[in-house]
N, C-alpha and C positions, 0 to 999 in steps of 0.2 A: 260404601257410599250410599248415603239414602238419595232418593230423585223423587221430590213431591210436584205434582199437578196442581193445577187451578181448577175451581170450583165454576160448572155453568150457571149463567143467570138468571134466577126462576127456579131451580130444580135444587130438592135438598139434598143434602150431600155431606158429607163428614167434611170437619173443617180441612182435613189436609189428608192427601193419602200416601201413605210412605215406601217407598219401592227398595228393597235391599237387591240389591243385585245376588247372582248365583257364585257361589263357593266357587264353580272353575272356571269366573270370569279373572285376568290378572289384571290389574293395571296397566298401560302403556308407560314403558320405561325405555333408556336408550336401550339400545341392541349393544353386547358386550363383545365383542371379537377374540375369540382365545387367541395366544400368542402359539405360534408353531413351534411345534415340538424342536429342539435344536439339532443338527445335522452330527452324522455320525466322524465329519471334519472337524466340528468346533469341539465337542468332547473328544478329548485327545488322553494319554495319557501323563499320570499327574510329573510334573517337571523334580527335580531334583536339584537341589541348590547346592552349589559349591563348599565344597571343607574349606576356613580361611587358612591360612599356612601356620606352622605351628612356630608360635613366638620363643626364641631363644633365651635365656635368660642370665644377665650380664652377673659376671664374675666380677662380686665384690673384694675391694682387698682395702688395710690400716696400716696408714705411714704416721711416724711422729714425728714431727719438729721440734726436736730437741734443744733446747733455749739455755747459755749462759747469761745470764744478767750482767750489766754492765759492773765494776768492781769500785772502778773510779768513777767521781764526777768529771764532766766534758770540760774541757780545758775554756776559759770565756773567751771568747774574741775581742778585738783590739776596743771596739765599739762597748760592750759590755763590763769591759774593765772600767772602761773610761766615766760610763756610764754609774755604776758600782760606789767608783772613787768619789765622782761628784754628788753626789747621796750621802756617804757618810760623811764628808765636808760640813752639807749643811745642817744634818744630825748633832754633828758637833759643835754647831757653833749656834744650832736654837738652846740645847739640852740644858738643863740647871747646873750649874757648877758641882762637884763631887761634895757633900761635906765632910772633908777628912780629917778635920780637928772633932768629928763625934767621933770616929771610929779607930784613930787611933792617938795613940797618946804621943803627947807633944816631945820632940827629940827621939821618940824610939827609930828600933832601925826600919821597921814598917812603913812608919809616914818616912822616911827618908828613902825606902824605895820605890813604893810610892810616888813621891813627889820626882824621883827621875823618870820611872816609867813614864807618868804625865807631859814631863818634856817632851820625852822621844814620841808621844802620840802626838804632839801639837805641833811638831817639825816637820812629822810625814805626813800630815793633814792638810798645813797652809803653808808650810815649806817653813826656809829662815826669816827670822824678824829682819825689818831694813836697819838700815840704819849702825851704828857703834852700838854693841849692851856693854853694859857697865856687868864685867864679872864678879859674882860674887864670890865672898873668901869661902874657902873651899875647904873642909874639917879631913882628917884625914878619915871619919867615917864612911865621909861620902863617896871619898877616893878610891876606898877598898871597896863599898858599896856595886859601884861602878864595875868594878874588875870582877867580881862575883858574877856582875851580870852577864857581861859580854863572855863568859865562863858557860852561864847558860842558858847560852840562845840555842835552841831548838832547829835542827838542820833534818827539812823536811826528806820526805826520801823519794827518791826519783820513779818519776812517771812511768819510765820504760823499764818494762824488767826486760830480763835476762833471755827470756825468751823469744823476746823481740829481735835483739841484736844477734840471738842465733838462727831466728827465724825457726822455732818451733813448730812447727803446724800442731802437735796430741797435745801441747801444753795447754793447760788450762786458766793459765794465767795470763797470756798472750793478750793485746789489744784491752786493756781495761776497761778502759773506755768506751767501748764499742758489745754489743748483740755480738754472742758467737754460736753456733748452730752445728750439730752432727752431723758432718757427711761418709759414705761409707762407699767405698771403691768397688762394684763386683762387676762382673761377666755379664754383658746383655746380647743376645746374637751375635757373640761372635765377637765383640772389642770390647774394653773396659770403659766404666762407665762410670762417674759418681752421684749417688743421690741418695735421698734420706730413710732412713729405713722404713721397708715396705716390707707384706706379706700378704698371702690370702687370710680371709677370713672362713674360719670352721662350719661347718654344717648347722643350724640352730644356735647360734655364738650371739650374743650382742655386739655392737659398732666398739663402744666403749672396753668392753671385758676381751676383745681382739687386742685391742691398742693397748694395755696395761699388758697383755700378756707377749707380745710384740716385741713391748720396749726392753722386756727380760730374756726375750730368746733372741733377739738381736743386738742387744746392745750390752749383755752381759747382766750379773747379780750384784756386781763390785761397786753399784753405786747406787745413794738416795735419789729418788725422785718425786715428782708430785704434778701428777697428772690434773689439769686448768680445770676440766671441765669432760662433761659427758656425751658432750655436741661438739661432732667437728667444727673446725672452725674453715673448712675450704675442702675443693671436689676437684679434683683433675680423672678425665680421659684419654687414656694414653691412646696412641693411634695402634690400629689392628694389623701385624704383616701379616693375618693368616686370609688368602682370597677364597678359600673354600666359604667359609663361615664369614662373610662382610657386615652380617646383622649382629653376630655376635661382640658383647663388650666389655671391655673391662672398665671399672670405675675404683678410686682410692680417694677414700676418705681422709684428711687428716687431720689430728688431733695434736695439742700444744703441749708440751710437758718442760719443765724445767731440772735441771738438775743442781744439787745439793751439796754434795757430796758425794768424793769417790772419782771412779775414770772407767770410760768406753773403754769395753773389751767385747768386740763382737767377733761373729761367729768365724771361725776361721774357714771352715769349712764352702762357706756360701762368699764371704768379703778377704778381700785383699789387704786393703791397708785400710784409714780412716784418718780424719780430720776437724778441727774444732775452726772454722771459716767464717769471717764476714758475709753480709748480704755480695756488696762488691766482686770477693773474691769466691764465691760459688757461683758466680754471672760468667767470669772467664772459661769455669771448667765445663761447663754443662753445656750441654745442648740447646739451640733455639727452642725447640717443640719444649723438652721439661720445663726450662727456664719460665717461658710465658706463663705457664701453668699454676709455677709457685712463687712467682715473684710479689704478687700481693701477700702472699700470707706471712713474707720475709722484714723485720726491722729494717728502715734504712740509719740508724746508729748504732 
């Protein structure tokens, strides 16, 4: 800092005279307080944090749902029919007339079949005309025409097979109509048990290449199949009876596969018997706990 003086009045003098202060003058500054050294209590030794427990790692396993397609169509309902009928009524009675003086030649035995077919459709469509008709003379073409027909009317073939009425469970023709599904009878603690074929999955295995090799060591070589998709389509966790291990889980993936051709022939060794089941009738055999598990991923037709 420089400190200049004022000049007396009268007396010459340099205009200003400049004072540097001394080198071990310091400035006035706050006063800084050191912090005290910390106590031989607060430096403690360094703490050691817990190991967290070592996590278990759930035992994955691939079940298939093995899918029959339905064979038949579903029989319609009373509603349905009704509904059906009265649709082709008014089809039939917007529609252009046939022309069947193009198509076939006049008198042959064509338009004369023909022309009865036509009858028999316009009888079963609006029923009988009222009234008296005046019958027309009748050739004996027509006659025989006639008797050829009724010869060969088509006699559909019955809904139920054979399997039905013996009540086949392995048959694969059973319920036509209806989603049929693999089930397979084995040993689970101690009582028998039905459910769909399961397995563990292998050490470095994919979900999918599990399940394809699965369906062949569970369910035999003696039949085509064709595996949906690469992505399960549903997870069930079965419940743990081991109490040592409660963290530990098991988890089954399963995957959709249809079958083709051929017939279940699973492992003898591991399954008892086996069955081709409705949604319905795998709800009687099973268990509550399995049941809830896989009851969505089941057709209910």
């Amino acid at each position: 800092m420089l400190a200049c003086r004022g000049i007396q009045r009268g007396a010459w003098r340099p205009a200003a005279v400049c004072v540097r202060p001394f080198a071990t003058e310091t400035p006035t500054t706050a006063q800084v307080t050191p912090s005290p050294p910390p106590t031989s209590s607060e430096v403690g030794e360094p703490t050691t944090r817990p190991t967290p427990p070592k996590k278990t790692r759930a035992s994955l396993h691939t079940a298939i749902i093995l899918n029959r397609s339905p064979l038949l169509t579903r029989t319609p309902t009373p509603f349905e029919r009704a509904f059906y009928a009265y649709q082709a009524r008014i089809h039939r009675a917007l529609h252009n007339p046939f022309p069947y003086d193009f198509y076939f030649k006049q008198g042959s035995p064509l338009e004369t079949r023909f022309n009865i077919e036509e009858r028999r459709r316009e009888r079963k469509a609006f029923g009988a005309p009222f009234g008296t008709v005046k019958l027309e003379e009748r050739d004996e073409a027509t006659e025989l025409m006639e008797m050829s027909l009724r010869d060969e009317t088509d006699e559909s073939m019955p809904r139920i097979h054979e399997a039905d009425v013996k009540n086949d469970l392995k048959n694969l023709n059973r319920k036509g109509q209806r989603n049929l599904y693999a089930v397979l009878r084995t040993n689970e603690n101690g009582k028998d048990v039905w459910r769909l074929p399961t397995g563990p999955v292998q050490k470095g295995e994919l979900l999918h290449v599990s399940a394809i090799r699965r369906l062949g060591d569970e369910c035999g070589r003696n039949m085509d199949t064709w595996l949906v998709s690469r992505n399960p389509i549903g997870v069930y966790y079965p419940p743990k009876l081991n109490v040592t291990e409660p963290e530990a889980k098991d988890v089954v993936f399963f995957y959709k596969a249809h079958i083709l051709a051929g017939q279940l022939q699973p492992k003898q060794s591991r399954y008892q018997d086996f069955a081709w089941l409705t949604k319905g009738e795998i709800r009687r055999i099973t268990d509550d706990e399995y049941w809830n598990g896989i009851k969505d991923m089941l057709s209910d037709f």
